[in-house]
N, C-alpha and C positions, 0 to 999 in steps of 0.2 A: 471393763467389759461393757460394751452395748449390745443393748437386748430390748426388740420391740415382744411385745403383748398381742396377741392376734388373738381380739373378743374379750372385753374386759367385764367380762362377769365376772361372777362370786370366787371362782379358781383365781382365775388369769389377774383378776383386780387384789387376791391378796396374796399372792404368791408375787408379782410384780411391785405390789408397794412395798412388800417386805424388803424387797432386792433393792430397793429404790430409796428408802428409809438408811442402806445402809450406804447409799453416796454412789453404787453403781446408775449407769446412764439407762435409764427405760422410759422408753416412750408408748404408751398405752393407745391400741386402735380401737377406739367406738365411735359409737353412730346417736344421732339422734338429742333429747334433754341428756342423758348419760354422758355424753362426749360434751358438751353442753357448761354443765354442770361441773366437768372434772375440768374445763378450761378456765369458769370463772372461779369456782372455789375450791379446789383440789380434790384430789381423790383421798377420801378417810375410810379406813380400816378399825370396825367398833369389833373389839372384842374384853371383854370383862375377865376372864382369864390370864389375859397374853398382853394386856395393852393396846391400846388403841392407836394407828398411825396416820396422820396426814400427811401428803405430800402435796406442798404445797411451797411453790408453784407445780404444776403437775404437765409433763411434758404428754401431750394429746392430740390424736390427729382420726381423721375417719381414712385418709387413704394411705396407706403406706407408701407410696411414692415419694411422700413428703419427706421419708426418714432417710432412704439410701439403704446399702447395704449394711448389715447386721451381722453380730458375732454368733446370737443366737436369737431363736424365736421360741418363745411359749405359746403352741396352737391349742388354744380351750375352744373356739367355737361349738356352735351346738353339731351337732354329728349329722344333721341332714344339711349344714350348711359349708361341710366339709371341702367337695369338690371347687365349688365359687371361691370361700376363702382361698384356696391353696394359689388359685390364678391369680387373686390381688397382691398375695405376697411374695411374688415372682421378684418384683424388685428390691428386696430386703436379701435377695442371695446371692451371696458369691461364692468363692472357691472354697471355702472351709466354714459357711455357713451353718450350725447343726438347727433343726427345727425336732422342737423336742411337743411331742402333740401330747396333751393330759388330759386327753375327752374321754371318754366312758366307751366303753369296749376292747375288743380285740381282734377289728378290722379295719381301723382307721389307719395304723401304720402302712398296709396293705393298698389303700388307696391315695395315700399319703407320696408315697414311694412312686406311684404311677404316675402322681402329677410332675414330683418336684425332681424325681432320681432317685434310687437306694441311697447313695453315698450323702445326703443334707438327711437321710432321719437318725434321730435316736427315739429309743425306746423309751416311754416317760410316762411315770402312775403318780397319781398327786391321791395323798389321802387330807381331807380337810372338809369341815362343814360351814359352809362359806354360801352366803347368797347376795345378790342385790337387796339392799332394803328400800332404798329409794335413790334419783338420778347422782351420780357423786356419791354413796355411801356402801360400803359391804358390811355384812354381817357377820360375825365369823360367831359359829355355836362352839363349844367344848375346847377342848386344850391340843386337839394335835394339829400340825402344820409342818407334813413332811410329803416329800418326793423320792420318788426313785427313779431312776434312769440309768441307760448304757449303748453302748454301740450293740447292733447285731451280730452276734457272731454266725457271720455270712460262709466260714469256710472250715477244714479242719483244723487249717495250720493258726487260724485264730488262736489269740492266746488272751489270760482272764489281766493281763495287766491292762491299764487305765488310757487312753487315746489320751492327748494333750487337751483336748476341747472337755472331755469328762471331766476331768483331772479342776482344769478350768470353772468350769459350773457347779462341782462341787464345792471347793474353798468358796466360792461367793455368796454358797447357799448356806456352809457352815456359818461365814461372816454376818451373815443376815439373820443369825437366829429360828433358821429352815433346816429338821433333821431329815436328815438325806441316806440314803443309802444307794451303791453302785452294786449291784446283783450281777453275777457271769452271767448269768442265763435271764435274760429279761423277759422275754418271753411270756417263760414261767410265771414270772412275777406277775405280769400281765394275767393273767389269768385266776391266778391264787384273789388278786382282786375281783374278775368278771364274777367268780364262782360267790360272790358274798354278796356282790352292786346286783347283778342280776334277781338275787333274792329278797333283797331289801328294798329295791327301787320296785318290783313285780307287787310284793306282799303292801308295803307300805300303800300305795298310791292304789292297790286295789281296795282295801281298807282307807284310806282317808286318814291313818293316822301315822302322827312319827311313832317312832321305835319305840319307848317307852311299852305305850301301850299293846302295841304290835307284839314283841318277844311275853310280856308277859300274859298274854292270851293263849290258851292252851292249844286253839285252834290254828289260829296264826302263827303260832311260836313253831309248829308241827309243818306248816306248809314254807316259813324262813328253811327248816331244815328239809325237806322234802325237795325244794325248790333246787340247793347246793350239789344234791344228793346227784340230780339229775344233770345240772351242769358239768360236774365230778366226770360222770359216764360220758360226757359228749368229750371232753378235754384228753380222756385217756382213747377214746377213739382213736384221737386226731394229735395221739403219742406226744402228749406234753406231761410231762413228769413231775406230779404233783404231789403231794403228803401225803401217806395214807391216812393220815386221821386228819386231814383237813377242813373237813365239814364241823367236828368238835371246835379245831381250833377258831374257825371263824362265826360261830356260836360265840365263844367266849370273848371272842371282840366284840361281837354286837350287843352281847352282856352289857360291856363296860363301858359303851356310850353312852352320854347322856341323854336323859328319857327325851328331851325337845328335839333332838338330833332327827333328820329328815335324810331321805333321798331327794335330788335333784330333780326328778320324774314327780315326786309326789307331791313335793311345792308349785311345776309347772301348771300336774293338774289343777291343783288347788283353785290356781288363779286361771285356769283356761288358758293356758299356753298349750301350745303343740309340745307333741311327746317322742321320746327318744325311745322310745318303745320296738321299732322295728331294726333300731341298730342294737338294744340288748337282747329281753327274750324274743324278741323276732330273731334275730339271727342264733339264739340257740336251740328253736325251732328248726331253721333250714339245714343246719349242722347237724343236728340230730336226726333228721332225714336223710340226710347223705349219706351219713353213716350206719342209718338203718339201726340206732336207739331210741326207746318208748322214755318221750318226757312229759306223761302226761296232765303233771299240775301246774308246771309252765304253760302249756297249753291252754287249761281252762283260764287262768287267771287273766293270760294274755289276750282272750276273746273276749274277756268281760271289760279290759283296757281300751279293746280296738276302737270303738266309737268314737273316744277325746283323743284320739292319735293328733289329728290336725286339730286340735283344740277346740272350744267349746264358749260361749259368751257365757 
């Protein structure tokens, strides 16, 4: 199987070395010491948990040109840097190419699709606590390192068995020690994650603190749920078919994280990076206006956010 990496952050750098640890061909696209760094000394995967991986030598490039066509692609880029990537990795596609995008929300596939064609996306949710720690290094917190993905079912005559390319990316991601799961309805899945990343990236990063702290604060603990409650309503607007007690259950995963465990939003601001803020509760503000639902504690928190949107020294 070859498979380029498009944005080798904290995702794509350990979801990619995993694949890459297990002897598939991945070639990682960065930029800058990061690209740098994973040319002269590999790219290492620290995790205390799970094991730690180098690859090394580490196949690295800043342009995709370099690679050719691809069996698949992992698109992590950051979600405003969505449209540009997609045009660089025009030459990684051919005829049964799947780009499988594992950015944060549930409108990326959307604009994905615009650039590249419906027929190159799959549907693709990465759950994992993974950052850069430094150029060449990822961090990985806590114990999970799983994906889910599928084809869209685009029509009625769709049916829930497995495309050859799924089928594909899964055995590779089992091989890899990556639990995986293929969902009929991806979508969904999509979503059952927006409805918990929206409230933990919104609450964390407007508090300053990882989860730990965050769930057990009565204040915070109450606006994590408030936050779901409202996504919840926007999702069944816009007839996506979600659990009814979904809000409990994804409580009880944020439960069982561990207390260091971060959103990706709220380590950005940390450090003054620009924020994904207007592709999450931004966009479940304009949704919820469209559909003419009151989400008014997304709302407050996401004004108190807007300032470090484009980051902050």
């Amino acid at each position: 199987m070859k498979l380029a990496v498009m944005g080798t952050g904290g995702v794509g750098g350990l979801f990619g070395a995993r694949l890459a640890e297990c002897g598939h061909d991945v070639t990682f696209i960065a930029r800058g010491k990061h690209l740098q760094a994973i040319k002269e000394n590999g790219l290492l995967v620290e995790s205390e948990l799970l094991g730690d991986a180098l690859i090394k030598p580490a196949k690295a490039v800043s342009n995709p040109e370099e690679i050719g066509p691809v069996d698949f692609v992992l698109f992590t880029v950051k979600l405003w840097d969505t449209v540009d990537a997609a045009h660089l990795i025009k030459p990684l596609i051919s005829k049964n190419t799947a780009v499988v995008s594992l950015q944060n929300g549930v409108i990326k596939d959307k604009i994905l699709s615009d650039e590249l064609g419906t027929e190159h996306i799959v549907g693709g949710v990465s759950y994992v606590a993974a950052t850069i720690k430094g150029p060449g290094v990822i961090s990985q917190k806590g114990t999970v390192q799983k994906l889910a993905f599928n084809e869209y079912k685009r029509a009625k005559h769709d049916n829930d068995s497995l495309s050859k390319r799924i089928e594909t990316l899964r055995d590779a991601c089992i091989e890899s020690k990556i639990i995986v799961e293929t969902p009929a309805d991806i979508e969904r899945t999509l979503w059952e994650k927006f409805v918990v990343l929206v409230a933990m990236s919104t609450v964390t990063a407007s508090a300053r603190q990882t989860i730990g702290p965050v769930r057990a604060n009565p204040q915070t603990r109450e606006q994590l749920m408030a936050i779901m409650s409202e996504v919840v309503l926007v999702a069944r607007a816009k007839e996506i078919n979600l659990p009814e007690d979904i809000v409990s259950q994804k409580m009880a995963y944020l439960d069982g994280l561990a207390p260091d465990v971060t959103a990706s939003m709220e380590h950005d601001l940390r450090h003054g990076n620009r924020l994904e803020l207007p592709w999450l509760a931004g966009s479940v503000l304009q949704m919820a206006a469209e559909a003419g639902v009151e989400t008014p504690v997304c709302a407050q928190l996401t004004s108190q956010l807007q300032p470090f949107v484009n980051g902050s020294v």
